[in-house]
PLY file of the C-alpha trace (Angstrom):
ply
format ascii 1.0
element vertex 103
property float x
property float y
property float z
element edge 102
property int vertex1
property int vertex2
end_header
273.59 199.87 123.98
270.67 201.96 123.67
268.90 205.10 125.69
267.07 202.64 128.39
269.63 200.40 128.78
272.22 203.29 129.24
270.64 204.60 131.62
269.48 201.67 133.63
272.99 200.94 134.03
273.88 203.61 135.49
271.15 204.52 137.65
271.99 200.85 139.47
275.56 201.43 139.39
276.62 205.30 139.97
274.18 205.49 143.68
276.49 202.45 145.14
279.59 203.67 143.77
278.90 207.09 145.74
277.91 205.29 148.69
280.87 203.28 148.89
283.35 205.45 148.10
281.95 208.85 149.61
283.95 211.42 147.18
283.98 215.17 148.28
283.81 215.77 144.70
283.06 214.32 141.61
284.65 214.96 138.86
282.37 214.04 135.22
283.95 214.05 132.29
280.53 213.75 130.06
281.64 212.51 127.11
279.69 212.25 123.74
281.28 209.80 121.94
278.60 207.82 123.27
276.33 209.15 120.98
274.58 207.13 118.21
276.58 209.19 115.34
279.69 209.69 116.67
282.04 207.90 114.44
284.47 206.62 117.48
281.82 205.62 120.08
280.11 202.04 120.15
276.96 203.05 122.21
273.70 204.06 120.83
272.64 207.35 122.51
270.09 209.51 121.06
270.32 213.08 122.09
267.58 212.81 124.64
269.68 210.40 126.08
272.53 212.60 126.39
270.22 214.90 128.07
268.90 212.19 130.65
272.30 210.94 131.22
273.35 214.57 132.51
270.58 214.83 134.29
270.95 211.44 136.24
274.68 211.90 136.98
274.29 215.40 138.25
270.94 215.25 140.19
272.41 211.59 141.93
275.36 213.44 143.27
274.01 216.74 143.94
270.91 214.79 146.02
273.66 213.15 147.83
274.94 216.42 148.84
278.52 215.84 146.78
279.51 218.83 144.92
279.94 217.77 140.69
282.23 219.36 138.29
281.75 218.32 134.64
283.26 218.67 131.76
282.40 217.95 128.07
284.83 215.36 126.59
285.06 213.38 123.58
282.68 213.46 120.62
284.13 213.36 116.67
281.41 214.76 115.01
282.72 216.46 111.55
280.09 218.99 112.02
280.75 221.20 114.97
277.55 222.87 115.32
276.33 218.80 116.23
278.90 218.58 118.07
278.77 221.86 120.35
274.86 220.81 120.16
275.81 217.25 122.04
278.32 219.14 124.61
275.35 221.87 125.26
273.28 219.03 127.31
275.55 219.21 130.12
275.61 222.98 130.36
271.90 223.70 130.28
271.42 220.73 132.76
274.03 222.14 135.23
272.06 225.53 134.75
268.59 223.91 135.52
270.29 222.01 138.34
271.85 225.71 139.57
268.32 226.75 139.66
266.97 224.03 141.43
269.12 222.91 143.90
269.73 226.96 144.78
273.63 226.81 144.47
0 1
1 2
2 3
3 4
4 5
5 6
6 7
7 8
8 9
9 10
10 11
11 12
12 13
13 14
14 15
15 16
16 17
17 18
18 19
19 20
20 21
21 22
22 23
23 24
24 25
25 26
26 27
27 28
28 29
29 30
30 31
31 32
32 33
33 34
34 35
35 36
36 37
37 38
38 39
39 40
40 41
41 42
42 43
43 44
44 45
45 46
46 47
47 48
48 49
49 50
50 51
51 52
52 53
53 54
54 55
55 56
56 57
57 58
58 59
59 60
60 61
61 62
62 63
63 64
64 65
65 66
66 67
67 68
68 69
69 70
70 71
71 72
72 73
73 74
74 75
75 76
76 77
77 78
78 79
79 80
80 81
81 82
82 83
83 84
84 85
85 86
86 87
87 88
88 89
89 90
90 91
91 92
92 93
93 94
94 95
95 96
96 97
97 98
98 99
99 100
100 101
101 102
């Protein structure tokens, strides 16, 4: 599965699953083994994708007012600067997501 159907997955599945189940937290384990390198995963993601995906899942929950707590997970990249690379995605979109949402 590539970038756009990734992500149009979840952006029909992750709004209902927070509607129906109304967490007080959500807790995202953003994996990379998703990623179209990564010698484990068996999804196509590009890097921009990573990037979009991180920005979906934390802007749905934060504009739903639930509080999100991620961390990186998976990813079996031999070259660690890749991999820290992949894992960086969440961490600069929880920053830009500190900015805007003022938290």
């Amino acid at each position: 599965m590539d970038d756009q159907g990734y992500m149009r997955m979840l952006s029909e599945l992750i709004p209902g699953v927070l509607q129906e189940w109304k967490p007080d937290l959500v807790l995202y384990d953003a994996g990379v083994d998703v990623h179209k390198q990564d010698s484990l995963g068996r999804l196509s993601l590009s890097d921009q994708g990573l990037a979009r995906r991180e920005a979906m899942v934390l802007d749905t929950c934060l504009s739903a007012g639930i509080p999100v707590a991620g961390v990186v997970g998976g990813g079996y990249d031999p070259d660690l600067g890749v991999l820290a690379e992949r894992h960086m995605h969440l961490h600069r979109c929880a920053l830009a997501m500190w900015r805007d949402y003022k938290l």
